[in-house]
N, C-alpha and C positions, 0 to 999 in steps of 0.2 A: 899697395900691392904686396909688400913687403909682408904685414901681418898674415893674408890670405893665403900667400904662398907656403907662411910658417903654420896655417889653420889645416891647410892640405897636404902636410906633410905629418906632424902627429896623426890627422885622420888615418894616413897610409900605413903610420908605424903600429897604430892601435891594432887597426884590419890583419896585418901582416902576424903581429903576434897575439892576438887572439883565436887566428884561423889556425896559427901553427901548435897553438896551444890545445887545442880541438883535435888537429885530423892529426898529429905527430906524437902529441905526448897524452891523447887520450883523456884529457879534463872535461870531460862530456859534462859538469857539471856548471860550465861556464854556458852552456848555454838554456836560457831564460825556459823555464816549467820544466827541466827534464828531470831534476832529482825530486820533484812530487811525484810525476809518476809509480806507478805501480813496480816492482820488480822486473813482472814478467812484462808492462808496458815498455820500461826502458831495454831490455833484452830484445824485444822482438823490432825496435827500433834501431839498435846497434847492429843486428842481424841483416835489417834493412840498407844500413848502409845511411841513417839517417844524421846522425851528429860527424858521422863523416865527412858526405857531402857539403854539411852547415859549416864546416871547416873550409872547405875548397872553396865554398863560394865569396867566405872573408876572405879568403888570399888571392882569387881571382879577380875580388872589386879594388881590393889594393893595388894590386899589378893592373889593372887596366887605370885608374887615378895617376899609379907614377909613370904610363906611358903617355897620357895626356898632358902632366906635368910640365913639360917644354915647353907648351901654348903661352907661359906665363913668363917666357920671357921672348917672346915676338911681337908684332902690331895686331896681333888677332884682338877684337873689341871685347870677344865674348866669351873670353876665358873661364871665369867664376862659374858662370850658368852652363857651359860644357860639361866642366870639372864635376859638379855638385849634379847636375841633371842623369849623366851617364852613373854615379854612384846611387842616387834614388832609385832609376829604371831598373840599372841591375841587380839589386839588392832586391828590389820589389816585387821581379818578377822572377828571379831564383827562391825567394821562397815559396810562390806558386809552383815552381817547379820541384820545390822539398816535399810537396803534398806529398807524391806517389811514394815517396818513400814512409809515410807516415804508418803505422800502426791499422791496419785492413778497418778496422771499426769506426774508425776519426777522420778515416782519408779522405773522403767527399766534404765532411762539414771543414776538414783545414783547407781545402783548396776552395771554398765558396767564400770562407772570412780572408786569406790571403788575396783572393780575387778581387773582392769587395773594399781589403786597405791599399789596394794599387790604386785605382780605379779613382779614392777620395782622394788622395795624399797626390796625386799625378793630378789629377783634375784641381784639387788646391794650389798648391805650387803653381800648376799655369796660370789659375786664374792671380794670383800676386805678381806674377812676374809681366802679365799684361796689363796691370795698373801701376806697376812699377818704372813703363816704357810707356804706359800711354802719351799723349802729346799732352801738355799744359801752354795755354796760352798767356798774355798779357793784356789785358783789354783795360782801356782808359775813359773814361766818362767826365759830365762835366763837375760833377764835386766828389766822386771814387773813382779808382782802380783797383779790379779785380785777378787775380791770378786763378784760372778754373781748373779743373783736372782735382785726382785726390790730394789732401793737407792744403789747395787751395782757398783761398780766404775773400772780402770784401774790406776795401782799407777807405779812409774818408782822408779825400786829399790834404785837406785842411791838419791832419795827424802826422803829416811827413816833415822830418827834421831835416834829413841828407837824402840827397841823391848823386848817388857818383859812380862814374864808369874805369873800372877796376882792369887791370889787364896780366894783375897777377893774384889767385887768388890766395886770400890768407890758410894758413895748415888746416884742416877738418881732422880734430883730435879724434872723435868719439860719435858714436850713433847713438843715438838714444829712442826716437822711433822714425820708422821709415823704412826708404831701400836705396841699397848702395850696393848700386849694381856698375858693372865695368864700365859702361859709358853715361852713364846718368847717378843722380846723388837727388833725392826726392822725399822730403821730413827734416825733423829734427836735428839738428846736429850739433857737438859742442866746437863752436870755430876758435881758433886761438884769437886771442885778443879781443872778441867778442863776446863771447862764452854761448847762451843758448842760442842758435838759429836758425831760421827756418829756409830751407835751400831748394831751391828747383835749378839744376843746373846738369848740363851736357858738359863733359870732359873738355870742354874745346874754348878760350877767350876772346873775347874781353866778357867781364859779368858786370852786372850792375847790384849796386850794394844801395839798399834801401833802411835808411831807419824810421819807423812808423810806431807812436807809444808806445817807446823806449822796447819796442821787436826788432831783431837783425833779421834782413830777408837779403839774401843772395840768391840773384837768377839770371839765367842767359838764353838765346832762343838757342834753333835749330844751326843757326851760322854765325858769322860776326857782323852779320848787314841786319840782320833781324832784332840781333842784340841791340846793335847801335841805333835803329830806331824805336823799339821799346823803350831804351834811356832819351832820345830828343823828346817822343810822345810825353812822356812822362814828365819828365823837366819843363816843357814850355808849360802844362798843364800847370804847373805847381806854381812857375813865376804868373 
């Protein structure tokens, strides 16, 4: 939480002085295409009031990020995805709304391309962040065990070294791929003491710690009753 918190605060401090950089001290050139423009393109833009408001609108998503900021240290689950989602929408759809200040000639084609990267980048994001919560199960068989949902696999019981029910788990150094979202941890991860592995787990114990040809797989249900019979399922299966 600690990293994230320090990830949404340079984001704040970037926002904050690059908006003031813009609409205070006038470096219209900090922002992306405007010094190719033509002369008279960047004039009648400034006229407009355009690099202006591209100011306001970085100091405005700043200021709404650090009033959201305190979620991150409550019990709210869903901090990350508040924080990072409210700076997406309002970014996304403030330059929709930078269209009309656009230059009379360009104004329809920036609000149909602005329209069109909301629209992907909002529809992406959801769709990740709905495979990133979807439910993964454990289901046991008589000579495998599969874990389904995405980064889920097919393991051959016969391949399991260790099975053990964990109730604290070890540090989760590093991402490598996946999602590591506030209540869930789902892919890769570098765990201390084990180095690469592969995790399906809810914020919440006991986990179960599987080792399968020389793979680290840590995973836990929806509660600690779910967990713990995943781990008997599992274990009788194996002896």
């Amino acid at each position: 939480m600690a990293i994230l918190i320090g990830i949404q605060l340079i984001v704040i401090v970037l926002f904050s002085l690059l908006g003031w950089a813009i609409r205070v001290k006038k470096n219209y050139g900090l922002i992306s295409g405007f010094v190719t423009r033509t002369k008279t393109e960047q004039a009648e833009l400034i006229k407009n009031g355009y690099p202006q408001n591209t100011g306001s609108l970085l100091i405005y998503t700043a200021f709404g990020m650090l009033i959201l900021l305190p979620l991150a240290f409550t019990s709210f689950p869903f901090v990350t995805e508040v924080q990072f989602g409210f700076m997406i929408v309002f970014l996304m759809g403030g330059f929709i709304y930078l269209s009309k200040y656009e230059v009379s000639s360009k104004r329809k084609r920036s609000y149909w391309i602005s329209s069109t990267l909301f629209i992907f980048i909002v529809g992406f994001v959801s769709v990740l962040t709905y495979l990133g919560y979807e439910k993964y199960e454990l289901i046991v068989k008589d000579e495998s065990f599969e874990v389904t949902g995405l980064y889920g696999e097919v393991w051959k019981l016969e391949d399991v070294d260790t099975v053990e029910l964990m109730e604290d788990m070890p540090e989760v150094t590093w991402k490598i791929n996946g999602f590591g979202l506030s209540t869930m941890a789902k892919g890769e991860f570098k765990v201390k003491g084990y180095g690469k592995s592969l995790l399906f787990l809810h914020k919440e114990a006991p986990y179960v710690y599987i080792r399968v040809n020389d793979q680290h797989l840590f995973l836990n249900g929806g509660n600690p009753g779910e967990t713990k019979e995943w781990y008997d399922e599992l274990s009788k299966n194996i002896d």
